[in-house]
PyMOL Python script that loads the backbone (N, CA, C, O; Angstrom):
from pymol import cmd

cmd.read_pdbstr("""\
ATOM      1  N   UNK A   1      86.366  81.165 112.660  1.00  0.00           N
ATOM      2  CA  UNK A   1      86.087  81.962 111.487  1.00  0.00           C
ATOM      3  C   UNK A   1      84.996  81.307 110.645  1.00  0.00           C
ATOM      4  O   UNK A   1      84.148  81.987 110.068  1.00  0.00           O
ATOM      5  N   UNK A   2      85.029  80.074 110.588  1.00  0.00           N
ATOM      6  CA  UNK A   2      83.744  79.659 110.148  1.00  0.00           C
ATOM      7  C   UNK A   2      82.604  79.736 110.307  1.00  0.00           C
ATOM      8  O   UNK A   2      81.744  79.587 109.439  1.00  0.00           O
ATOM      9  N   UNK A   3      82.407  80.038 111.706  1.00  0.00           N
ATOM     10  CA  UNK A   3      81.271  80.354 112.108  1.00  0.00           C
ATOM     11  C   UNK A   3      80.316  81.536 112.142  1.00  0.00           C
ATOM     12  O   UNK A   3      79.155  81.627 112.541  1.00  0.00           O
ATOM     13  N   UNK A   4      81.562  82.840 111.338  1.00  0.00           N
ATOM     14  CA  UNK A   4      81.106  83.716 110.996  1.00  0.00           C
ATOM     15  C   UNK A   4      80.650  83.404 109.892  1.00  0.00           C
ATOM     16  O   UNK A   4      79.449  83.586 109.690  1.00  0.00           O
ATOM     17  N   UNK A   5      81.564  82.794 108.775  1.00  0.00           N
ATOM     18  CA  UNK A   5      81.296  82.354 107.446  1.00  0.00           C
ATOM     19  C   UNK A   5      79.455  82.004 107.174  1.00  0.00           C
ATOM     20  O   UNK A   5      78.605  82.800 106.775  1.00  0.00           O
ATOM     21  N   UNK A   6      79.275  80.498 107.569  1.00  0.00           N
ATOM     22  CA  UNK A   6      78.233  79.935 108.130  1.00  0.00           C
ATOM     23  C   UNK A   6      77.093  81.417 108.366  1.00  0.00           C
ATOM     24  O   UNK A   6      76.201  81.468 107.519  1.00  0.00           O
ATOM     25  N   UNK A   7      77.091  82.266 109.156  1.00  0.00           N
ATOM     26  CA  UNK A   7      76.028  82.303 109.665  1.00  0.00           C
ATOM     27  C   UNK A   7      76.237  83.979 108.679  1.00  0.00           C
ATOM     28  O   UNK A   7      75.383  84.710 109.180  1.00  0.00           O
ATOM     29  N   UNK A   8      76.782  84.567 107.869  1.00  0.00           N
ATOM     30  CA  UNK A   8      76.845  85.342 107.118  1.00  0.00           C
ATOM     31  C   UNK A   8      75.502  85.931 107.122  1.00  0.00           C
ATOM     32  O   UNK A   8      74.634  85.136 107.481  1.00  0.00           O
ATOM     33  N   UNK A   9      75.077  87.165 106.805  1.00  0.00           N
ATOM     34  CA  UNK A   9      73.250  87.500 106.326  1.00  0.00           C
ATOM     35  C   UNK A   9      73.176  87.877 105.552  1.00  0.00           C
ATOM     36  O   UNK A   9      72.184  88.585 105.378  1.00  0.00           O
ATOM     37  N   UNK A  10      74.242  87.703 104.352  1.00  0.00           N
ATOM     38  CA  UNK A  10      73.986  88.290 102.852  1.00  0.00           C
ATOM     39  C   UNK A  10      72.795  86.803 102.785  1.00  0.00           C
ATOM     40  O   UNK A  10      72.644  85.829 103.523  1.00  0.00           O
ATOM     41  N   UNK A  11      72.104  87.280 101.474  1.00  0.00           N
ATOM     42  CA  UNK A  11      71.026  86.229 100.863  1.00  0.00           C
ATOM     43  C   UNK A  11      71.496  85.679 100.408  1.00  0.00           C
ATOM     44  O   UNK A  11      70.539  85.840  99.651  1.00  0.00           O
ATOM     45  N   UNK A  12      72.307  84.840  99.814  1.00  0.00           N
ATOM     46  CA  UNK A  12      72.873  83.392  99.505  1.00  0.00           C
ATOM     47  C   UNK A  12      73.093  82.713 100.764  1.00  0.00           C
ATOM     48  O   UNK A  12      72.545  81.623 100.923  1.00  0.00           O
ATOM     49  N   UNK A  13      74.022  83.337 101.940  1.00  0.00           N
ATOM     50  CA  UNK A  13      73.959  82.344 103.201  1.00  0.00           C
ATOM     51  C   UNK A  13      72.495  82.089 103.576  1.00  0.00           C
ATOM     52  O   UNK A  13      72.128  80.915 103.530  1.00  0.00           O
ATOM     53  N   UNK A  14      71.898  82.716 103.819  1.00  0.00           N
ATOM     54  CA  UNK A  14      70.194  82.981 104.424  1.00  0.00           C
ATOM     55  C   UNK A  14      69.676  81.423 103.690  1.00  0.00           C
ATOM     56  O   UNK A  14      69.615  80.374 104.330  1.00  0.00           O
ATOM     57  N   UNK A  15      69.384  81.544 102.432  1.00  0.00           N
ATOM     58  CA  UNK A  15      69.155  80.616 101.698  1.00  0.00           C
ATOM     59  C   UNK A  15      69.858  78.994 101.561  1.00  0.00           C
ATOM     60  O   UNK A  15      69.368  78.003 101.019  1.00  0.00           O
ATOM     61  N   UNK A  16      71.261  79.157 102.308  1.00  0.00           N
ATOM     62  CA  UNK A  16      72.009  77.602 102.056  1.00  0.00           C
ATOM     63  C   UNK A  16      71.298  77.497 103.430  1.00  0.00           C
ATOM     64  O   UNK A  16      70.695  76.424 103.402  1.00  0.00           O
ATOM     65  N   UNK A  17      71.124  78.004 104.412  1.00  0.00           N
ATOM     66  CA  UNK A  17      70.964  77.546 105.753  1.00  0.00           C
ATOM     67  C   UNK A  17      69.450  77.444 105.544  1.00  0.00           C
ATOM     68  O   UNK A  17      69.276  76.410 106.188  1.00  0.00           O
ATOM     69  N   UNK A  18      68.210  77.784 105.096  1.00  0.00           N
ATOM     70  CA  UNK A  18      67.151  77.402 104.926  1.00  0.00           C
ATOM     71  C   UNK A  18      66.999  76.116 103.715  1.00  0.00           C
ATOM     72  O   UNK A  18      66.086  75.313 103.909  1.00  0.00           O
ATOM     73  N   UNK A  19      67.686  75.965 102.755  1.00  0.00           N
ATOM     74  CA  UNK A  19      67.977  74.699 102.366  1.00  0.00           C
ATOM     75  C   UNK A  19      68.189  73.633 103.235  1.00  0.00           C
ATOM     76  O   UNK A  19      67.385  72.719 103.415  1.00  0.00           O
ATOM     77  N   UNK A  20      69.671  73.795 103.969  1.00  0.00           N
ATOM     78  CA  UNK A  20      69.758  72.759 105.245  1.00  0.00           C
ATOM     79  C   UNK A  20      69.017  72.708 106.102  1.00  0.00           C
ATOM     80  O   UNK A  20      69.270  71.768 106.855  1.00  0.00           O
ATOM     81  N   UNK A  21      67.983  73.415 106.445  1.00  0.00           N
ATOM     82  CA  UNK A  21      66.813  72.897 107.092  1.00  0.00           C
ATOM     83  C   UNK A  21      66.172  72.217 106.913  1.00  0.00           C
ATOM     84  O   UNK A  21      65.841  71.354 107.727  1.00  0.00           O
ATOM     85  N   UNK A  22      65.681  72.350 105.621  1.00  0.00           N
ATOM     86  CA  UNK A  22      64.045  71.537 104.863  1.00  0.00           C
ATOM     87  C   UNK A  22      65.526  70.177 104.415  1.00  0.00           C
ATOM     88  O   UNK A  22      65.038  69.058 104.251  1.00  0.00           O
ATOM     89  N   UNK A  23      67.011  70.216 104.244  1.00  0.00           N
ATOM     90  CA  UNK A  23      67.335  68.836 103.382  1.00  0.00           C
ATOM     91  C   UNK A  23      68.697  69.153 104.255  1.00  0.00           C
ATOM     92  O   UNK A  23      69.544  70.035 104.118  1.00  0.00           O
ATOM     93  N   UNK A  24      68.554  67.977 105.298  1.00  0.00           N
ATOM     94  CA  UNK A  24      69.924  68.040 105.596  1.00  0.00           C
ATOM     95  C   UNK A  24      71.250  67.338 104.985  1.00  0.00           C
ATOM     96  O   UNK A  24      72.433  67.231 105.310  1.00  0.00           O
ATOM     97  N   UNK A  25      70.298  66.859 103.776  1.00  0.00           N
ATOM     98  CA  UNK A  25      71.292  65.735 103.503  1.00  0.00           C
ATOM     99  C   UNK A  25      72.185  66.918 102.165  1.00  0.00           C
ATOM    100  O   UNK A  25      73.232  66.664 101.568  1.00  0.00           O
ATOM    101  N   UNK A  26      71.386  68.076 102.050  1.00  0.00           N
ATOM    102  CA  UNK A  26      72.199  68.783 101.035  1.00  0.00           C
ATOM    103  C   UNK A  26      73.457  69.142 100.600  1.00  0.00           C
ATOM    104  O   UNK A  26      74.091  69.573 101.564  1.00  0.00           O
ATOM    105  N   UNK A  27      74.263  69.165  99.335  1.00  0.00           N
ATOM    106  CA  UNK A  27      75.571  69.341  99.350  1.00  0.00           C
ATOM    107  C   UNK A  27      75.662  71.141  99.644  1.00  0.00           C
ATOM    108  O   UNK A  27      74.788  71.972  99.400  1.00  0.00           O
ATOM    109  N   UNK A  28      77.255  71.396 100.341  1.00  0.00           N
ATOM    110  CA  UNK A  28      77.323  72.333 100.290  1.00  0.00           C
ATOM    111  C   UNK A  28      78.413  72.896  99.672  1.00  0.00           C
ATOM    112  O   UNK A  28      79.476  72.284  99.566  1.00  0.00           O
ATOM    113  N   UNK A  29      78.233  74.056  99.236  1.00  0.00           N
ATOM    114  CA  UNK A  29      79.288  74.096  98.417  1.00  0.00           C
ATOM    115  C   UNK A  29      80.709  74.160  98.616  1.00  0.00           C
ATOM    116  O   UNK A  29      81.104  74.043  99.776  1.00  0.00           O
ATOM    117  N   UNK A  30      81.597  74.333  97.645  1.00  0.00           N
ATOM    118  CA  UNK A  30      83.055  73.818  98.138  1.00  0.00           C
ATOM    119  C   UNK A  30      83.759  75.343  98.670  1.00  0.00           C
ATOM    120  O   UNK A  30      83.346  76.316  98.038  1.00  0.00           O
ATOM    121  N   UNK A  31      84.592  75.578  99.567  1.00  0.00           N
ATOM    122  CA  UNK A  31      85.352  76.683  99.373  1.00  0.00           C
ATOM    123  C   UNK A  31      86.533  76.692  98.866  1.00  0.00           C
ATOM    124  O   UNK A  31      87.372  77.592  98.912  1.00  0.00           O
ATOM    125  N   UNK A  32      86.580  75.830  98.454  1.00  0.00           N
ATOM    126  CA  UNK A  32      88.160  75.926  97.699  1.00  0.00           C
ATOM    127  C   UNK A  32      88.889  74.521  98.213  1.00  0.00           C
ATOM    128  O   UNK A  32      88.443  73.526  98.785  1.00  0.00           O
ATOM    129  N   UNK A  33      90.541  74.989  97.630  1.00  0.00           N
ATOM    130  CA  UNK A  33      91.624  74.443  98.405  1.00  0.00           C
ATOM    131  C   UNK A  33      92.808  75.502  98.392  1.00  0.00           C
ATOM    132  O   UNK A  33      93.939  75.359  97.926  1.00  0.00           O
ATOM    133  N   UNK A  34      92.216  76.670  99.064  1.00  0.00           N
ATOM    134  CA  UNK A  34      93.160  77.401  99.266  1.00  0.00           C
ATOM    135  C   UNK A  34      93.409  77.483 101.062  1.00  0.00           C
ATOM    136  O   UNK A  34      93.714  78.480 101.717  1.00  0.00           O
ATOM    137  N   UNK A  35      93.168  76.120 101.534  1.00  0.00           N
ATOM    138  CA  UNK A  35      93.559  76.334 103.278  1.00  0.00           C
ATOM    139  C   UNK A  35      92.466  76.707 103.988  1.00  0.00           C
ATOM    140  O   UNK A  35      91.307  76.713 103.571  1.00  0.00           O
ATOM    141  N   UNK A  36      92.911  77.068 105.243  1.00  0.00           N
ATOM    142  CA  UNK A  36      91.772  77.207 106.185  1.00  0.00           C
ATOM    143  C   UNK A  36      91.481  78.423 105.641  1.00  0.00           C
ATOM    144  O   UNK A  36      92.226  79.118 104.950  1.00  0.00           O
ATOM    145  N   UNK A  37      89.570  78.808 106.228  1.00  0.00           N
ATOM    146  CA  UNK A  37      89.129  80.132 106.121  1.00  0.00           C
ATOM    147  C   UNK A  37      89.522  81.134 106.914  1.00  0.00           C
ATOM    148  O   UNK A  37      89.341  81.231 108.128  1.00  0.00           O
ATOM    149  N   UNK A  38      89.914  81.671 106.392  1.00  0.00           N
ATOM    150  CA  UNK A  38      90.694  83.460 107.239  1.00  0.00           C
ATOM    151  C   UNK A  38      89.976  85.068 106.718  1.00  0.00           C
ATOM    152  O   UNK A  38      89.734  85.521 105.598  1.00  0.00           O
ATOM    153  N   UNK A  39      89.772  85.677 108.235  1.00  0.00           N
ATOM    154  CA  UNK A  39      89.507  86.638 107.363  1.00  0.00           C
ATOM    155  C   UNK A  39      90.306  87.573 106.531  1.00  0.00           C
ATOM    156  O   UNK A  39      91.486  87.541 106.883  1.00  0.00           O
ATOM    157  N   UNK A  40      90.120  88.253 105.719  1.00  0.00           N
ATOM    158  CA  UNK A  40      91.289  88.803 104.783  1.00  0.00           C
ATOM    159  C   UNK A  40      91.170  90.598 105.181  1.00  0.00           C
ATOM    160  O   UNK A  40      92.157  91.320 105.317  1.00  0.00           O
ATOM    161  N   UNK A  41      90.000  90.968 105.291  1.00  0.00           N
ATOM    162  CA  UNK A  41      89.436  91.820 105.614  1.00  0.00           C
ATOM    163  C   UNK A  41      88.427  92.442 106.414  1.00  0.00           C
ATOM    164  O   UNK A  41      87.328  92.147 105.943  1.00  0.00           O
ATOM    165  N   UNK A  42      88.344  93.048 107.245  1.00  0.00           N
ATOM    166  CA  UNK A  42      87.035  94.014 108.045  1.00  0.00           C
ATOM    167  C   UNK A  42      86.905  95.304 107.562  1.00  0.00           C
ATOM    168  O   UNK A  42      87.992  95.867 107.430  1.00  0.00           O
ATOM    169  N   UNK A  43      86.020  95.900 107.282  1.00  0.00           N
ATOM    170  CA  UNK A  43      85.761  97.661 107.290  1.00  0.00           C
ATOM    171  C   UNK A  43      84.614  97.837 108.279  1.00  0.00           C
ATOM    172  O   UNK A  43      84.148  96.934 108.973  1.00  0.00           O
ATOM    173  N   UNK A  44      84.193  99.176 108.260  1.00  0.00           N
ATOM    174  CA  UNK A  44      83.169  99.367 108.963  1.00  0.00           C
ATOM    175  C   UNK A  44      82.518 100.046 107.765  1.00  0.00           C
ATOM    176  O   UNK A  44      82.933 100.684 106.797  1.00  0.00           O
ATOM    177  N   UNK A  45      80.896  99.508 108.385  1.00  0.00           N
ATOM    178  CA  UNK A  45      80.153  99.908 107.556  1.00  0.00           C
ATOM    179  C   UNK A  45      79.121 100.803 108.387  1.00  0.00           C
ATOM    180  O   UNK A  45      78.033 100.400 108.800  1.00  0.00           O
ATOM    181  N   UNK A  46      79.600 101.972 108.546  1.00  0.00           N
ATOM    182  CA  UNK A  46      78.649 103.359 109.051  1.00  0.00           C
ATOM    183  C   UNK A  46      79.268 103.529 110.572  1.00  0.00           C
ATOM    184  O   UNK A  46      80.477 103.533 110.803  1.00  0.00           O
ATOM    185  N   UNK A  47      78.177 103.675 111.624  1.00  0.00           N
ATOM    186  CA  UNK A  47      78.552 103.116 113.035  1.00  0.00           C
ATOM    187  C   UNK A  47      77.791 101.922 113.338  1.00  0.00           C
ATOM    188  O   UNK A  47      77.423 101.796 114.506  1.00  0.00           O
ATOM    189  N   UNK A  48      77.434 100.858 112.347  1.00  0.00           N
ATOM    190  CA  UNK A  48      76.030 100.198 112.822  1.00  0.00           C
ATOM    191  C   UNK A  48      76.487  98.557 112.308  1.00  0.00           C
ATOM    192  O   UNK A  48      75.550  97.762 112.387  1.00  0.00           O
ATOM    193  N   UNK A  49      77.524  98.101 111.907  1.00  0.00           N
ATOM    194  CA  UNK A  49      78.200  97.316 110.795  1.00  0.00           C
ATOM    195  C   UNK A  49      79.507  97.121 110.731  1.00  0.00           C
ATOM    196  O   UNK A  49      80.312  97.869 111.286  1.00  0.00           O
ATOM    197  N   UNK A  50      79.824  96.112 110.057  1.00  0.00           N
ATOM    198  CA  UNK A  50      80.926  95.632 109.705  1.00  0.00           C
ATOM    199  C   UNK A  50      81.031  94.619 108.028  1.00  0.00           C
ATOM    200  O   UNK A  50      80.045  93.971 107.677  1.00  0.00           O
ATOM    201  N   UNK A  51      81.949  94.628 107.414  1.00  0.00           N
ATOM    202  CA  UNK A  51      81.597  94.061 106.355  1.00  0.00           C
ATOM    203  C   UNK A  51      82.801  93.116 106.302  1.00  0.00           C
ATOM    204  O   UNK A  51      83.846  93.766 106.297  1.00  0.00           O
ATOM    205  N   UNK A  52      83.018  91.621 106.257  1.00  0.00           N
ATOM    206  CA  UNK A  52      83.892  91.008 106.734  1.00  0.00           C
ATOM    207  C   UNK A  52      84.448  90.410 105.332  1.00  0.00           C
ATOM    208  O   UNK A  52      83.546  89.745 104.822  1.00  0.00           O
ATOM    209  N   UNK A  53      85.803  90.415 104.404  1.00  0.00           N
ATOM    210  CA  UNK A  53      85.760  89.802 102.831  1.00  0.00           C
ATOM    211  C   UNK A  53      86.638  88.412 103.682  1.00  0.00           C
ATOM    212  O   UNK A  53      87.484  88.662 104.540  1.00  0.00           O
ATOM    213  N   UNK A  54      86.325  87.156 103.336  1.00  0.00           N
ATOM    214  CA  UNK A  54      86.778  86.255 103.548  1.00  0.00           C
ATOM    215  C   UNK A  54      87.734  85.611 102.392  1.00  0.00           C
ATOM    216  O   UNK A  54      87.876  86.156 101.298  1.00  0.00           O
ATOM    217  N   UNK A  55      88.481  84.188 102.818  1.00  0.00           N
ATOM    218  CA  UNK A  55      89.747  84.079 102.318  1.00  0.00           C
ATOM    219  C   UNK A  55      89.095  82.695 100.881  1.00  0.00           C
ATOM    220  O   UNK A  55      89.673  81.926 100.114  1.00  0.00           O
ATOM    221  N   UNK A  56      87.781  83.005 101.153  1.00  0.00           N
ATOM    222  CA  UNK A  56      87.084  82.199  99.919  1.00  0.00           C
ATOM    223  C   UNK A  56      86.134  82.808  99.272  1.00  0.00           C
ATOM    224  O   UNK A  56      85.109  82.247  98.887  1.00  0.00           O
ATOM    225  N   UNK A  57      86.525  84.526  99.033  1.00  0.00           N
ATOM    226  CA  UNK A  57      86.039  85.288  98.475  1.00  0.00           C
ATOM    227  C   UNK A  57      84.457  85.838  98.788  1.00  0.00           C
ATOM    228  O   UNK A  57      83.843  86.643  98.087  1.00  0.00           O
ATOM    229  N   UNK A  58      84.128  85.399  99.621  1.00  0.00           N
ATOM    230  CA  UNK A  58      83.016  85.743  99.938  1.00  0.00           C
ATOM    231  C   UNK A  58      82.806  86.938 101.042  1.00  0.00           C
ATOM    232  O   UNK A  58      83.058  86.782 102.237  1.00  0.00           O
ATOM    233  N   UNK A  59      82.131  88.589 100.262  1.00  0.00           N
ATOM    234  CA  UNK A  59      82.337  89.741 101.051  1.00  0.00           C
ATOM    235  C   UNK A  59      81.165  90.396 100.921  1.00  0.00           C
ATOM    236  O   UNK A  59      81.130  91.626 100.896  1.00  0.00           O
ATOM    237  N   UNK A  60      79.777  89.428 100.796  1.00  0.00           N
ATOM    238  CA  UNK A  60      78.214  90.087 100.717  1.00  0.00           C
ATOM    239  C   UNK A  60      77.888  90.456 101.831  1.00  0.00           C
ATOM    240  O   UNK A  60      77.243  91.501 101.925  1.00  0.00           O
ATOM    241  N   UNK A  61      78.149  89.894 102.712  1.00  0.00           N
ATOM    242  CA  UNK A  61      77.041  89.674 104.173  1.00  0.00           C
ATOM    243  C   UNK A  61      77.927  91.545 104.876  1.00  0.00           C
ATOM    244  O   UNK A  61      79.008  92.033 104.545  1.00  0.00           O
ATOM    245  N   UNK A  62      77.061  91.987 105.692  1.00  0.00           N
ATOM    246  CA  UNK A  62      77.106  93.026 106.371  1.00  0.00           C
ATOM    247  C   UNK A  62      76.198  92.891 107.744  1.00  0.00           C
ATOM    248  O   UNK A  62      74.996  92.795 107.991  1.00  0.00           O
ATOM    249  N   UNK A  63      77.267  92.928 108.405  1.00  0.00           N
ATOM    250  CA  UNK A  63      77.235  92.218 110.084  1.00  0.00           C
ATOM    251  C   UNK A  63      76.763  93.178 110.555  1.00  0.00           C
ATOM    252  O   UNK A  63      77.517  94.149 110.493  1.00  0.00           O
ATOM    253  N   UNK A  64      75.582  93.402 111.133  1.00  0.00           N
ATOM    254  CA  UNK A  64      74.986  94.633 112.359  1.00  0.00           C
ATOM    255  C   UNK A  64      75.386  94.511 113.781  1.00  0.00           C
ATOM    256  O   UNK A  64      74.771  93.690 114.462  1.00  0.00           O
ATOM    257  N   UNK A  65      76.233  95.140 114.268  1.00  0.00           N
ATOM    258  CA  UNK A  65      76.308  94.898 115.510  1.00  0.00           C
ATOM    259  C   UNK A  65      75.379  94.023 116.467  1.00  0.00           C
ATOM    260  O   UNK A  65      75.657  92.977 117.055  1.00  0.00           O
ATOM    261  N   UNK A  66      74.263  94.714 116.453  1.00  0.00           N
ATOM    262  CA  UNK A  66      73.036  93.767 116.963  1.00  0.00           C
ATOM    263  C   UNK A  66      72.982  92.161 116.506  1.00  0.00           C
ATOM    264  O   UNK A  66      72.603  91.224 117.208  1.00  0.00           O
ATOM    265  N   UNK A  67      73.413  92.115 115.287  1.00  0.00           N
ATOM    266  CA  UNK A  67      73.221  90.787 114.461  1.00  0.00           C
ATOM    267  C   UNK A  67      74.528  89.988 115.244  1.00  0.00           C
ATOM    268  O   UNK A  67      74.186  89.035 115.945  1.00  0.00           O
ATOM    269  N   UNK A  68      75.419  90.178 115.207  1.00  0.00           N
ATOM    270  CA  UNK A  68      76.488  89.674 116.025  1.00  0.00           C
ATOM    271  C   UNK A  68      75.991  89.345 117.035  1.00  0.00           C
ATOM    272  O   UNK A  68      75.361  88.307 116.830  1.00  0.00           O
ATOM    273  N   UNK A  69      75.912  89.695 118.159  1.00  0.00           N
ATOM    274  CA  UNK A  69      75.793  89.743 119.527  1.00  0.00           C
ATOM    275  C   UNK A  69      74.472  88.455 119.505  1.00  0.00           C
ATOM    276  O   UNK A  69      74.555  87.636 120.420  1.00  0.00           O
ATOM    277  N   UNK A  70      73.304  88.281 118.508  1.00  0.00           N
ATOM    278  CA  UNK A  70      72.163  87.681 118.470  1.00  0.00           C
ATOM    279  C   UNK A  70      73.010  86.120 118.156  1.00  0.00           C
ATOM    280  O   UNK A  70      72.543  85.075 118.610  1.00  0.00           O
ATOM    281  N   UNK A  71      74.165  86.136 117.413  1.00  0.00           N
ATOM    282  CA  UNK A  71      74.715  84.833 117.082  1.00  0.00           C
ATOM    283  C   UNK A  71      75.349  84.269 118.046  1.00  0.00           C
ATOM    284  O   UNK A  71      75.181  83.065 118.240  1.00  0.00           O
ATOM    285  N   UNK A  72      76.265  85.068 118.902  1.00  0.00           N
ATOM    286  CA  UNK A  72      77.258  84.591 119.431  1.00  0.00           C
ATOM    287  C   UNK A  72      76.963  83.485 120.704  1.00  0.00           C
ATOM    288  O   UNK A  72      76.388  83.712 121.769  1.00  0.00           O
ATOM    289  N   UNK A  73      77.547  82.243 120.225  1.00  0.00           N
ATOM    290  CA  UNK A  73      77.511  81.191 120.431  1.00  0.00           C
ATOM    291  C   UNK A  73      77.236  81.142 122.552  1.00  0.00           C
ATOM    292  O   UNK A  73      76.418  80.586 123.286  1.00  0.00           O
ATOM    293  N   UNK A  74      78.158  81.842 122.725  1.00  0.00           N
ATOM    294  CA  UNK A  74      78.435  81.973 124.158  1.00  0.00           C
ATOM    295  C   UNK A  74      76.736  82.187 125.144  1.00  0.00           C
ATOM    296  O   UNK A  74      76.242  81.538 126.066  1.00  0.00           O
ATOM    297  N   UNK A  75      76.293  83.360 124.405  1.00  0.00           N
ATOM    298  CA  UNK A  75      75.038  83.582 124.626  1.00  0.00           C
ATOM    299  C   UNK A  75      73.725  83.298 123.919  1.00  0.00           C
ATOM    300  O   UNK A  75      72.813  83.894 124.493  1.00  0.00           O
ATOM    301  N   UNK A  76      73.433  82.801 123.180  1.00  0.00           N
ATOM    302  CA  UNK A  76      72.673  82.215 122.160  1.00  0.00           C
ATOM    303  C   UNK A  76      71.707  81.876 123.109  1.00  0.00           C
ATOM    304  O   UNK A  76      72.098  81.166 124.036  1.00  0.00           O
ATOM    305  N   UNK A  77      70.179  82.322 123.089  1.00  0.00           N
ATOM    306  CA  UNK A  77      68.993  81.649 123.502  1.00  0.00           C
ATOM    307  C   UNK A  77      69.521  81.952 125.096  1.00  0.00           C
ATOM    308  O   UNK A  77      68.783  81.191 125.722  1.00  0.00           O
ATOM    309  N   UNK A  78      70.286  82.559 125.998  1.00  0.00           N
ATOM    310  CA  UNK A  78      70.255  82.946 126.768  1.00  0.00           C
ATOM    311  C   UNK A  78      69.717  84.540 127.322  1.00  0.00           C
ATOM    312  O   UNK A  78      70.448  85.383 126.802  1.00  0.00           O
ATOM    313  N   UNK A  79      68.833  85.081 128.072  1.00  0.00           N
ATOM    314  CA  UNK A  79      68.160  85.981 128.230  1.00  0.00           C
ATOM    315  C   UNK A  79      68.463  86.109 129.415  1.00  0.00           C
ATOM    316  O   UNK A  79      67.963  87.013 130.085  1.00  0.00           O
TER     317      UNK A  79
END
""", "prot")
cmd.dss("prot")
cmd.show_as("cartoon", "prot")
cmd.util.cbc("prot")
cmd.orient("prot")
């Protein structure tokens, strides 16, 4: 679940992960201490999306199908 977290495409994730590029030494921010991250919620957003609210309140990012499939670890940079 983190790894959805992490790679989110609302513009605040976009931006911590281009921070950690140019400064890896950057802090990141805290999610709490309310336990591991879980998701709390999915909807769909049209036929094209998903909108995922997580268990550290964070429910900006809107997942494109396409955008998924471009992350997923399994296939990543494989063609």
């Amino acid at each position: 679940m983190g790894w959805l977290r992490r790679m989110s495409p609302s513009a605040d994730a976009r931006e911590l992960r281009k921070e950690l590029d140019r400064n890896p030494l950057a802090v990141l921010p805290s999610g709490g201490d309310a336990g591991p991250l879980r998701a709390e919620a999915i909807e769909p957003v049209g036929n094209y999306a998903i909108r995922i609210r997580f268990s550290d309140g964070h429910s900006s990012g809107i997942y494109a199908w396409s955008y998924l499939r471009s992350i997923e670890p399994d296939t990543e940079g494989s063609t």
